[in-house]
N, C-alpha and C positions, 0 to 999 in steps of 0.2 A: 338590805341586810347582806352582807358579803358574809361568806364562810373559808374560815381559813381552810387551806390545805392541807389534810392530816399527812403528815410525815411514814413513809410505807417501809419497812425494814423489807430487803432482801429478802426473795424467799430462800427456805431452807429445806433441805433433804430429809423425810421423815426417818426419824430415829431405826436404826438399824436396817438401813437402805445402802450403803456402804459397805459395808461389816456384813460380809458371807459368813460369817461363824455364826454370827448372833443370826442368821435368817435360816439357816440350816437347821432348827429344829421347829421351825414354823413350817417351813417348804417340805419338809417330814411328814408331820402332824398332814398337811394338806393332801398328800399323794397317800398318805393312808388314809384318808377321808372319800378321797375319787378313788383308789381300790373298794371300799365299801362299799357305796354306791352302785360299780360297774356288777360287784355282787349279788347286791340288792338284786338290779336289773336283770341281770341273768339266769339269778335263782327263780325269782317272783315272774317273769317275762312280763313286769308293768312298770312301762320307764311315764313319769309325771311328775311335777314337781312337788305335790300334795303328798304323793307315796312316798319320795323320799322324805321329805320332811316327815311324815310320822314315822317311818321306819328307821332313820337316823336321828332323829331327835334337830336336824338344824334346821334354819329360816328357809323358807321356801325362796328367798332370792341368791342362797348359798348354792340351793339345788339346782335353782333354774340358772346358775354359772356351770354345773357340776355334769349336766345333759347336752350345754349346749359345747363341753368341750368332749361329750361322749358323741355329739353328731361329726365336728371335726374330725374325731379319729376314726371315723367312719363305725362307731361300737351301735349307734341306734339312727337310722333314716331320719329326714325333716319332717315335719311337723305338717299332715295332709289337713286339708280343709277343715276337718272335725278334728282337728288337734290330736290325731293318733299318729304313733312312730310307728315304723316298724324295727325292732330289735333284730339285731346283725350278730349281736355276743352269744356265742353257746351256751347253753347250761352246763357247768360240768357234772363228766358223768359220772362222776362221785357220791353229786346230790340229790337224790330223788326229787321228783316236782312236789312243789308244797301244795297242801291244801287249803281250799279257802277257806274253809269252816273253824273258827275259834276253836284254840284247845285249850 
């Protein structure tokens, strides 16, 4: 049995990869996403992917993009043997520590 060769179009640039205008309110939406986050982390002092996902409502692989470009920026340490950071971002002292206990 021979099989023919499927003919492969060109790849192509996904839709609004070119066009800064059309990505500028994506690349918005995102960096108000990782401000939340850095929030989270700073109000709460518990950076984990689990946390933000439920305190942000996104996929815990959104988050685990969202920490590791908060280790980058130097906002939370790497990740020690038992998977704890240590958090580098201040609280601001605007907000008082939150408590654990449901309200």
């Amino acid at each position: 049995i021979e099989l023919a060769a499927q003919p492969t179009a060109p790849p192509t640039a996904p839709k609004g990869r070119g066009n800064t205008a059309a990505r500028a309110p994506e690349a918005r939406a995102h960096e108000d996403l990782y401000a939340a986050a850095v929030d989270v982390v700073a109000g709460d002092r518990k950076v984990s992917t689990g946390h933000l996902h439920r305190r942000l409502g996104i996929s815990e692989a959104i988050a685990a993009g969202l920490i590791e470009r908060m280790e980058r920026e130097g906002l939370v340490g790497p990740a020690n043997m038992f998977g704890r950071r240590t958090i580098h971002v201040q609280q601001p002292a605007s907000d008082p520590p939150r408590s654990r206990s449901a309200a």
